[in-house]
VOKE-211409 format. One line per field, with one value per residue (C-alpha): residue number from 1; residue in three letters; x, y, z. Coordinates in Angstrom, 3 decimals. Example, Ala and Ser with C-alpha at 12.3 -4.5 7.8 and 13.67 -1.06 7.14 Angstrom:
<recs>
k <- [1,2]
r <- [ala,ser]
east <- [12.300,13.670]
north <- [-4.500,-1.060]
up <- [7.800,7.140]
</recs>
This chain:
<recs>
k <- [1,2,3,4,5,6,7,8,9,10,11,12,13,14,15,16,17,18,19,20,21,22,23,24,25,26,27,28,29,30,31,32,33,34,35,36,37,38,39,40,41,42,43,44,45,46,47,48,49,50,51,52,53,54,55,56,57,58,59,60,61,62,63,64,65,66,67,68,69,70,71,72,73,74,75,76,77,78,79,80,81,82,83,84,85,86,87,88,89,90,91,92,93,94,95,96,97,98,99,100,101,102,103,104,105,106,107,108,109,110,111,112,113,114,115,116,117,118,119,120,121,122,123,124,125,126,127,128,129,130,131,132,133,134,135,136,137,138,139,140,141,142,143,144,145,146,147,148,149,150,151,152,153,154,155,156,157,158,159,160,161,162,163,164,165,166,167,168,169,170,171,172,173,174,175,176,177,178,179,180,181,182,183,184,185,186,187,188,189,190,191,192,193,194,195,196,197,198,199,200,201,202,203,204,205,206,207,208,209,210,211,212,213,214,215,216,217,218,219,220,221,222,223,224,225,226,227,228,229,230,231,232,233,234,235,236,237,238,239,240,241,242,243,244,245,246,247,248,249,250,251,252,253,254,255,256,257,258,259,260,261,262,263,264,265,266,267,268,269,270,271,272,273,274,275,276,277,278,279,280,281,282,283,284,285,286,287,288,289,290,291,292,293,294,295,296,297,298,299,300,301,302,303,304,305,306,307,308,309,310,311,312,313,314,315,316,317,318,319,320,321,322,323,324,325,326,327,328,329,330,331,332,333,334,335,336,337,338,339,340,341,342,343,344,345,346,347,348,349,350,351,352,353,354,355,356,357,358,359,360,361,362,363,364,365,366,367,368,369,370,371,372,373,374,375,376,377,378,379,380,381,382,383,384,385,386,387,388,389,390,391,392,393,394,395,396,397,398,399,400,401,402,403,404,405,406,407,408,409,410,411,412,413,414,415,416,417,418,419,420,421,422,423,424,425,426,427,428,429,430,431,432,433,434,435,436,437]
r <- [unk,unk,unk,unk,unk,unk,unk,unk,unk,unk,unk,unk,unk,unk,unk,unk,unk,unk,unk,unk,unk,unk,unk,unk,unk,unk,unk,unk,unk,unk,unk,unk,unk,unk,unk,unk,unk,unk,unk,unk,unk,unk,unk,unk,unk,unk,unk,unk,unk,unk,unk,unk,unk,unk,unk,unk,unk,unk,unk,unk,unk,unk,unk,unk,unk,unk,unk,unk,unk,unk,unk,unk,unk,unk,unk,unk,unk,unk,unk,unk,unk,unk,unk,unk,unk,unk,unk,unk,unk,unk,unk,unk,unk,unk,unk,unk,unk,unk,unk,unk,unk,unk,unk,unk,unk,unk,unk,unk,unk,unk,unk,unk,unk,unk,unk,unk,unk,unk,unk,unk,unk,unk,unk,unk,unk,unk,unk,unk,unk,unk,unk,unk,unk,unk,unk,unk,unk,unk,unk,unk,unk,unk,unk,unk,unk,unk,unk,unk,unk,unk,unk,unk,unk,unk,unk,unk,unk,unk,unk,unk,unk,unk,unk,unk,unk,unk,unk,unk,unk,unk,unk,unk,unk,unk,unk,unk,unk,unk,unk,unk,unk,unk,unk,unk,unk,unk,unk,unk,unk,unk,unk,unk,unk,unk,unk,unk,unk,unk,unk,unk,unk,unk,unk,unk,unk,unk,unk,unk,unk,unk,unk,unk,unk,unk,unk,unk,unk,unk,unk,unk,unk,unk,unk,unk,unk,unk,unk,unk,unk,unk,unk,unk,unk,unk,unk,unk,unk,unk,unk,unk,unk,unk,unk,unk,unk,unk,unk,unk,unk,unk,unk,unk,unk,unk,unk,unk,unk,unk,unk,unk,unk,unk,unk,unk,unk,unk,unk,unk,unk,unk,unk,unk,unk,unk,unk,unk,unk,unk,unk,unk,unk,unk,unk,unk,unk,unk,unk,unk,unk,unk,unk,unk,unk,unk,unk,unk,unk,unk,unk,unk,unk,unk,unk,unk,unk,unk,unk,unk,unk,unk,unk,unk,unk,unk,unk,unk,unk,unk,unk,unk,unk,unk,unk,unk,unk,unk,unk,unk,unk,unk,unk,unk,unk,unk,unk,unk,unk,unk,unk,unk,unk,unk,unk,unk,unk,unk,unk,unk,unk,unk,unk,unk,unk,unk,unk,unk,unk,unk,unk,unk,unk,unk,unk,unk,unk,unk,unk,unk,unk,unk,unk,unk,unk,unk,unk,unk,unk,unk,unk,unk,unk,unk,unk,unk,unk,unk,unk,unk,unk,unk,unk,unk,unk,unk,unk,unk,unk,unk,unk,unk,unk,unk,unk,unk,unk,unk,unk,unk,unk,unk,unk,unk,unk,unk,unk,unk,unk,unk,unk,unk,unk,unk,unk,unk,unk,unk,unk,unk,unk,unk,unk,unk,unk,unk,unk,unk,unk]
east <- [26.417,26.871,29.973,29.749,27.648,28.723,26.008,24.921,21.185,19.990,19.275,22.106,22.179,19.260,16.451,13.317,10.717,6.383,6.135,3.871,2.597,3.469,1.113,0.388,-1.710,-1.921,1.714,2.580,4.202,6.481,7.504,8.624,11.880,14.660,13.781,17.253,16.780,19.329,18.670,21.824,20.263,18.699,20.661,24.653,27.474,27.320,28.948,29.181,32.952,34.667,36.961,39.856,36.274,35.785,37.185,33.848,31.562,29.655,30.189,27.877,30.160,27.922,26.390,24.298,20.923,17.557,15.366,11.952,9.749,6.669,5.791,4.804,7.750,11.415,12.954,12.852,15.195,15.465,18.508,17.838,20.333,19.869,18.555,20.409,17.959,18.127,15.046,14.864,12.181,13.114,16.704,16.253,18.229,19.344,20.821,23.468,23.536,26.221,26.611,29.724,30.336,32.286,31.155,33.630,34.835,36.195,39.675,39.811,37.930,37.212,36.343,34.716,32.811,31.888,29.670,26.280,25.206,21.816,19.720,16.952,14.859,15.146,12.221,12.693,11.691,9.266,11.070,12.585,12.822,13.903,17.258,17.386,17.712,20.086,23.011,21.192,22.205,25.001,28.179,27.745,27.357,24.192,24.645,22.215,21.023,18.237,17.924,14.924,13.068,10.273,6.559,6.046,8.331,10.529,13.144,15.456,15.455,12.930,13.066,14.772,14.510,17.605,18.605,20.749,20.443,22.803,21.583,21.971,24.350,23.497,20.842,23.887,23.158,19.924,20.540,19.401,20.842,20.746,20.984,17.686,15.934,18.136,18.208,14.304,13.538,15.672,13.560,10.330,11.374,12.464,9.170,7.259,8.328,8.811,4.983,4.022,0.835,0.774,-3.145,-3.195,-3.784,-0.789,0.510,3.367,5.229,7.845,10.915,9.565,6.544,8.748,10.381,7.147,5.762,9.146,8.827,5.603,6.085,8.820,6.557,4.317,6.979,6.822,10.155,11.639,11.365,13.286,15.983,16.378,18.602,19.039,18.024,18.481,15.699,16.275,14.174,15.761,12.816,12.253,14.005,16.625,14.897,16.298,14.659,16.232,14.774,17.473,16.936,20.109,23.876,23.925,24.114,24.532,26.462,26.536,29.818,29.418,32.547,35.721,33.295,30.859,27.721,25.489,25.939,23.732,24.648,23.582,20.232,21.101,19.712,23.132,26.860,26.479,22.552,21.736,18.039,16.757,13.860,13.120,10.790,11.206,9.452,6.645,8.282,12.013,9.362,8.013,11.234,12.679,9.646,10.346,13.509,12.541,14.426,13.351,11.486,12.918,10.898,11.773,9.811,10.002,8.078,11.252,13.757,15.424,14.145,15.943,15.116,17.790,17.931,20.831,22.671,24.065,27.538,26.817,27.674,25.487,26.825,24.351,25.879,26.179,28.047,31.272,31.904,31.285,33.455,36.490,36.308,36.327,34.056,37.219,38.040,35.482,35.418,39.303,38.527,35.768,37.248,40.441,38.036,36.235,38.763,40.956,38.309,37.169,33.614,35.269,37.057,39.740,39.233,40.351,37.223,37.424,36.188,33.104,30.915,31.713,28.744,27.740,28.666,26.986,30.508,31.462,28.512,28.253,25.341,27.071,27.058,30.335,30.571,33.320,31.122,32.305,29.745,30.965,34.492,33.659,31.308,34.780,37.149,35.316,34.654,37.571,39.619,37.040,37.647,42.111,41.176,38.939,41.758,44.420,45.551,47.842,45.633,42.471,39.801,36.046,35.323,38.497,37.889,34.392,35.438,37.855,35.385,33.124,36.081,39.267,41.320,40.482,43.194,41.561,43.567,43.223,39.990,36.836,36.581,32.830,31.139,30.434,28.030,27.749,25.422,26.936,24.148,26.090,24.254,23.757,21.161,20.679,17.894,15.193,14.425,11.126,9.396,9.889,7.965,8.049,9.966]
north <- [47.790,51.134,50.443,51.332,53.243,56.802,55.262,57.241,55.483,58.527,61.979,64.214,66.837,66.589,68.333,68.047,65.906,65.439,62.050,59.958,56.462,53.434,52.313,49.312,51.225,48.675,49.619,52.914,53.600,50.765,51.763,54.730,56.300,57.497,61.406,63.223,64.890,66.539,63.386,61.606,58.218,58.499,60.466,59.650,61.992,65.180,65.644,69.150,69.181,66.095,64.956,61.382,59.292,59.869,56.533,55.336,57.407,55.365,57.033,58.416,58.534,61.203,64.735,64.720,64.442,62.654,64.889,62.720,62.858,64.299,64.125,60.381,58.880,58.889,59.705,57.307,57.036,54.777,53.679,52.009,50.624,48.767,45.764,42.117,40.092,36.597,36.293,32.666,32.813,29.870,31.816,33.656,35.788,33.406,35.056,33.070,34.612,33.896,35.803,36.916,38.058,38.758,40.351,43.215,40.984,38.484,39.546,36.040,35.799,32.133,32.128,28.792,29.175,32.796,32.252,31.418,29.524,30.316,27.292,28.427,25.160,25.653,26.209,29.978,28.588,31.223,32.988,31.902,34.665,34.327,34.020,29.887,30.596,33.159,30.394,29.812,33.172,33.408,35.154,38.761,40.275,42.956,42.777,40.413,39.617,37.602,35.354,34.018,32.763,35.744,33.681,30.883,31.452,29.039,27.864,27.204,30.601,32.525,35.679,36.236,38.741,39.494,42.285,43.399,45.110,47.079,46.668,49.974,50.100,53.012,50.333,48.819,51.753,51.134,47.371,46.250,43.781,45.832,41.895,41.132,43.350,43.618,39.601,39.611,42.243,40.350,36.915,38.358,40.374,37.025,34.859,37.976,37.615,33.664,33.545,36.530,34.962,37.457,39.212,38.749,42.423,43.217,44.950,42.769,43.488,46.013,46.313,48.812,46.588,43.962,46.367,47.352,43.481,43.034,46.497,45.378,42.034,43.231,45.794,43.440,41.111,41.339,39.682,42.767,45.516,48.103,48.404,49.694,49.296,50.744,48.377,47.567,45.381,44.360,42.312,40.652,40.524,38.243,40.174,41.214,44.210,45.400,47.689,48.565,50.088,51.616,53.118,54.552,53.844,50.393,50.279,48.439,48.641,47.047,45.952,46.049,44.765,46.741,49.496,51.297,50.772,52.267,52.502,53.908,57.013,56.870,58.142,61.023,63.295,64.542,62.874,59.763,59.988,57.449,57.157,54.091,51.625,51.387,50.163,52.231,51.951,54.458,55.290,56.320,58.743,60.283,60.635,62.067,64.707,65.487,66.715,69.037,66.687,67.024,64.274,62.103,59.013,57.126,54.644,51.884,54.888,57.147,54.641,55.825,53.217,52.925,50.655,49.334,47.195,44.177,42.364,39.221,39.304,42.430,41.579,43.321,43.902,44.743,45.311,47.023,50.053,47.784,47.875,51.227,52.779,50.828,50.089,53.078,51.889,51.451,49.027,46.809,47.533,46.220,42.971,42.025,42.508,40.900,37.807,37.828,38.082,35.425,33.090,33.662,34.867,38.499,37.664,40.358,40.321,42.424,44.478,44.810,42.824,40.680,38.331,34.557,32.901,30.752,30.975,27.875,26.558,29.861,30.219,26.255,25.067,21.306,21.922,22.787,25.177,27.459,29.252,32.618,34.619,32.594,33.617,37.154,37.517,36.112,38.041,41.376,40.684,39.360,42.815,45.234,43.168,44.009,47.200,47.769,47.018,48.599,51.845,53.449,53.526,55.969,54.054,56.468,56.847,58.312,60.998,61.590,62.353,64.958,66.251,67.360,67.763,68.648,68.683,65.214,62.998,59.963,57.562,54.397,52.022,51.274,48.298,47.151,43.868,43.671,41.961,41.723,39.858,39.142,38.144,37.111,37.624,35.044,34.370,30.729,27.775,28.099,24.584,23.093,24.070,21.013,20.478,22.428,21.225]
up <- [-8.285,-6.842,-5.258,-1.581,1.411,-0.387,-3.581,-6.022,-4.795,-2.749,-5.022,-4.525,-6.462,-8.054,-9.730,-7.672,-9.140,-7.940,-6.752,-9.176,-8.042,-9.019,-11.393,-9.274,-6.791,-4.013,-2.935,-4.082,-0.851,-1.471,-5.350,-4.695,-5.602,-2.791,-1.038,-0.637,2.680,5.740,7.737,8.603,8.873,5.184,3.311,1.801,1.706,0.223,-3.367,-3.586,-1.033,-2.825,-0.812,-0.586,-0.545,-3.966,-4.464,-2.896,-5.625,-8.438,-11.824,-14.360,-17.599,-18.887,-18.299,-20.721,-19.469,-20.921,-23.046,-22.732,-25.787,-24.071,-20.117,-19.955,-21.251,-22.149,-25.197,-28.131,-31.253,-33.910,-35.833,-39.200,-41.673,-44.721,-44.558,-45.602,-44.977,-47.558,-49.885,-48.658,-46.157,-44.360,-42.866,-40.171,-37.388,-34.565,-31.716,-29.607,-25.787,-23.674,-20.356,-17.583,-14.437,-11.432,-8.135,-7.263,-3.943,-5.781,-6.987,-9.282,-12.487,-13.723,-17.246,-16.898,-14.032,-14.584,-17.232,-18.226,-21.598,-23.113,-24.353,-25.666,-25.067,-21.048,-19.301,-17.522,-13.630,-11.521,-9.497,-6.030,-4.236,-0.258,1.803,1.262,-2.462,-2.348,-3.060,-6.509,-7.857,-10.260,-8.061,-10.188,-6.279,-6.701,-10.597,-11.781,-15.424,-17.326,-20.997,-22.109,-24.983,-25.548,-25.605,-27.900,-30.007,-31.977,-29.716,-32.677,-33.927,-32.254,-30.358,-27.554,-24.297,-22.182,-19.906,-16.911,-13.645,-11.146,-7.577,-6.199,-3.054,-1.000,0.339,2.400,4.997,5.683,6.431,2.990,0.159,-2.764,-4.654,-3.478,-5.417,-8.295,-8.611,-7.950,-11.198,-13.415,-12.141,-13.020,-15.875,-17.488,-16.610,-17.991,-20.927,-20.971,-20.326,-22.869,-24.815,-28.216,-27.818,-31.868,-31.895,-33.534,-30.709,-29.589,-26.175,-25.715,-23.536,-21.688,-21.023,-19.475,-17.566,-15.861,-15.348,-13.313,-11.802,-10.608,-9.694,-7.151,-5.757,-4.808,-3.243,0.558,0.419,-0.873,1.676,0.171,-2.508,-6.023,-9.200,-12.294,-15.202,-19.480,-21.384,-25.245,-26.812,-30.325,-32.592,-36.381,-38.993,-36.695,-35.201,-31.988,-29.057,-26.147,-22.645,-20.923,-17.354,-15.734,-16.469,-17.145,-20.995,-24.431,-27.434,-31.016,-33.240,-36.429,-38.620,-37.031,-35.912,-33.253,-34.954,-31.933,-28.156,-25.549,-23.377,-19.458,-17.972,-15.140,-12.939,-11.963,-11.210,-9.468,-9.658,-11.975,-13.083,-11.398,-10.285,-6.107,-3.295,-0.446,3.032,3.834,7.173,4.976,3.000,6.027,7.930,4.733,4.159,7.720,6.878,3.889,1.195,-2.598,-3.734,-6.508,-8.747,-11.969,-13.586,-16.183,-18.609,-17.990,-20.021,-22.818,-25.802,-28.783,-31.726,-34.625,-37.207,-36.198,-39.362,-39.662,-38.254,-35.155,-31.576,-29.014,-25.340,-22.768,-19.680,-16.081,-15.264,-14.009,-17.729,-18.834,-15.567,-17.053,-20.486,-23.589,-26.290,-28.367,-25.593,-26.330,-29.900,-29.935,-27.437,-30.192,-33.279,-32.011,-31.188,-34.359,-36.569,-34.861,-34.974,-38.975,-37.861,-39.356,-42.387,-44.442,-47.698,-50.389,-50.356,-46.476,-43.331,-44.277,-42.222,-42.584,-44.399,-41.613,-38.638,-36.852,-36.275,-34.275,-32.424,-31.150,-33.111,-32.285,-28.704,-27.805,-24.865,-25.954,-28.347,-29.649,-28.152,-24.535,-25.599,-26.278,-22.842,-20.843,-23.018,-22.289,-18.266,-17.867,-19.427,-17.585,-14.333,-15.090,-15.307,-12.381,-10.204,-12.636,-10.355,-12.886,-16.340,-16.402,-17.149,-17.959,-14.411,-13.640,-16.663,-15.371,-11.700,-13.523,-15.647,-12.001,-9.780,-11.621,-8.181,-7.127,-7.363,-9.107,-10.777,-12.298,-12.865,-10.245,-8.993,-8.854,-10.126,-13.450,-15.599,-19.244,-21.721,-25.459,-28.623,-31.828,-34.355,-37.348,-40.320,-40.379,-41.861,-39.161,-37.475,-37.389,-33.950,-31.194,-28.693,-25.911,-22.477]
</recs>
C-alpha cells in the first residue's frame, strides 16, 4: 500500500496528461484517475521542500520512465530463451502457486497463517464485495492478490492466472479504504479469467485483458466509491510462456539457477507517482478543476507487458512494492537460491547448478502443505517484513529517497504491507482432465 496520508496516490509532480474515458462509458466520471490541484482538501503534501515526513513517502525505486510503444498502449518487450521443452508430449509445465503476506500493522509475521495454498481444482467464488465480507480477506492490509485456474483448462497442469495489487493510501484522507478497491480488482480480475470461454479464434486472452475486465468490473461497483491501486497480471501459458501486465511499482521477477533471469522496472510519472488504476467521484474532479490542478489518468492499456519464455526449474515472484522498497534483487536472488539448493530442487554438480529431474516431491504433488514454493513465499515475506522495520540497513527505498533528496536523512527499510506471489516452475506427466468442481 502507499504507506500513509502523504501517498504517492495524488499526481505530484507530474506531467500533465488529457483525460481519456474509461472505456466503460456508463461511468467515466467514476474511472477516472486522481487531478493534482492547490486544494487542501484534495491534494497531499508537496514533494518539491522534503522535509522529517519523508518517512511517510511511498517509493518509486526507479526514474526511469515508460516509453509506450505508440499512443494507445504501453511498451511491450519480449524475452526469449531457448527452449527445453521434452519431446514427450504428454509432460507439460505445471506451475505450483503459493502466496504471503503481512499488513504493515502487524509487527508479527506467522508463516503458517500468512499464507495462501493454490489448488487448482477450487472453484474461484464471485466476488463478495461489501463491509460484512471484509473479515474474509486475507490480513495483507490494502495489498491484495489473486490465483486462479485461467478458463477450462486442465486443472492438473493447465494454465494458470495470478496477480497482485497495492491499494493506494492517499485515499485514507478523503475517508476512503484504499482495501476496498484494491481487494475488489483482484476479485474480479480472478473470476474474469476463471470464467474466460476461449472464442476459438485463436486469439486467446491477455493480461492486459484481465486487467481491464477487473478495471471494469470495479467501475461499475457502486460499492466502491472511490479508490485506486496500482496493479501486476501474469498469465502462465502451455509451453511455459509467460506475459506479464505491469501497471505501477508493484513488480515481478524470475530466478533462474543462481541468477536474475528477468525482473520488471516500475511504471512512473515522477517520485512517489506511481502509474495506477482509480475511481474517483465526479464532485473530487470538479473541485479539483476548480483549483487549476493538471489532470492525470492511467489505464489497464498503459501497462508495461512483457512476455518470456519460463523453464523448468525458474521461480517467478510477483509482488507489491513492500518488497521492492526493502529487498535488492540480490536479496531475493540469495533467499531463493539458499531455499533451492537446501532443499535439492537446485542441485551442484560438477558442470554447475542443474534442475532436479522431478520435482513433484518439492513442490507437494502428495499434498503436503510445506511445499517449496510455500517455503519460498514465507521465506521471502518474512525477510522483506525484518527489513521493513530494520532502521540501521538501507534497504532500495532508502537509496531512492537519496537519489531525489540527497540531504534527507533516511535510513533504514519502509515499513508497509507486503504481498508476494511465488510459481515454481516444473515439467511434469500431465493428468487426465477430472471433472470439474
Amino acid at each position: 500500500m502507499a504507506a500513509t496520508s502523504a501517498s504517492r496516490t495524488l499526481a505530484v509532480q507530474c506531467r500533465p496528461r488529457l483525460l481519456r474515458p474509461c472505456m466503460s462509458s456508463t461511468r467515466n466520471s467514476r474511472c477516472n484517475s486522481i487531478l493534482a490541484g492547490t486544494s487542501t482538501s484534495f491534494s497531499p503534501r508537496n514533494f518539491t521542500q522534503p522535509t522529517a515526513t519523508m518517512r511517510h513517502l511511498a517509493r518509486s525505486s526507479s526514474s526511469k520512465h515508460r516509453i509506450p510503444a505508440d499512443a494507445s498502449s504501453g511498451r511491450i518487450r519480449s524475452l526469449s530463451s531457448s527452449s527445453t521443452s521434452p519431446t514427450d508430449s504428454n509432460r507439460k509445465h505445471v506451475y505450483n502457486v503459493a502466496a504471503s503476506y503481512i499488513a504493515k500493522g502487524n509487527p508479527n509475521f506467522d508463516p503458517e497463517t500468512h499464507v495462501f495454498h493454490f489448488n487448482p481444482y477450487n472453484r474461484v467464488q464471485p466476488p463478495k464485495l461489501g463491509k460484512k465480507y471484509k473479515s474474509l480477506r486475507p490480513a495483507s492490509g490494502q495489498d491484495a492478490f489473486f490465483v486462479s485456474r485461467l478458463g477450462a483448462s486442465n486443472p492438473g497442469c493447465g494454465e494458470v492466472a495470478l496477480g497482485v495489487a497495492d491499494g493506494v493510501g492517499g485515499w485514507m484522507d478523503s475517508g476512503v479504504d484504499p482495501a476496498d478497491f484494491s481487494h475488489a480488482l483482484c476479485d474480479y480480475m480472478a473470476a474474469a479469467a476463471y470464467e474466460h470461454s476461449p472464442s476459438g479464434t485463436g486469439n486467446g486472452l491477455t493480461a492486459r485483458q484481465v486487467m481491464q475486465k477487473g478495471y471494469e468490473a470495479v467501475c461499475h461497483d457502486r460499492t466502491i466509491k472511490a479508490g485506486g491501486s496500482t496493479a501486476v497480471v501474469a498469465l502462465l501459458r502451455e509451453k511455459g510462456m509467460l506475459e506479464v501486465a505491469n501497471l505501477g511499482d508493484s513488480g515481478f521477477i524470475i530466478l533462474r539457477l543462481n541468477g536474475v533471469h528477468a525482473a520488471s522496472e516500475p511504471q512512473i510519472h515522477a517520485f512517489n507517482t506511481p502509474f495506477q488504476l482509480s475511481v474517483v467521484p465526479q464532485s473530487m474532479l470538479l473541485r479539483a478543476a476548480a483549483f487549476g490542478g493538471a489532470q492525470l489518468m492511467d489505464e489497464p492499456r498503459d501497462a508495461e507487458v512483457s512476455r518470456l519464455q519460463l523453464k523448468h526449474g525458474d521461480v517467478l515472484v510477483v509482488a507489491t512494492d513492500g518488497l521492492w522498497d526493502n529487498l535488492f534483487n540480490q536479496d531475493i536472488l540469495r533467499i531463493v537460491s539458499s531455499r533451492m539448493t537446501d532443499s535439492g530442487a537446485w542441485e551442484t554438480t560438477d558442470s554447475g547448478v542443474q534442475v532436479a529431474p522431478d520435482l513433484r516431491s518439492f513442490t507437494g504433488s502428495g499434498g503436503s502443505s510445506n511445499t517449496l514454493q510455500s517455503l519460498l513465499a514465507t521465506d521471502i515475506v518474512a525477510s522483506a517484513k525484518s527489513a521493513s522495520r530494520n532502521t540501521r540497513l538501507d534497504g532500495p527505498f532508502a537509496k531512492e529517497v537519496k537519489k531525489y533528496y540527497p540531504h534527507e536523512a533516511w535510513h533504514g527499510g519502509k515499513e508497509d504491507d507486503i504481498c508476494a506471489v511465488v510459481v515454481v516452475v516444473s515439467e511434469e506427466e500431465c493428468p487426465p482432465i477430472k471433472a470439474k468442481l
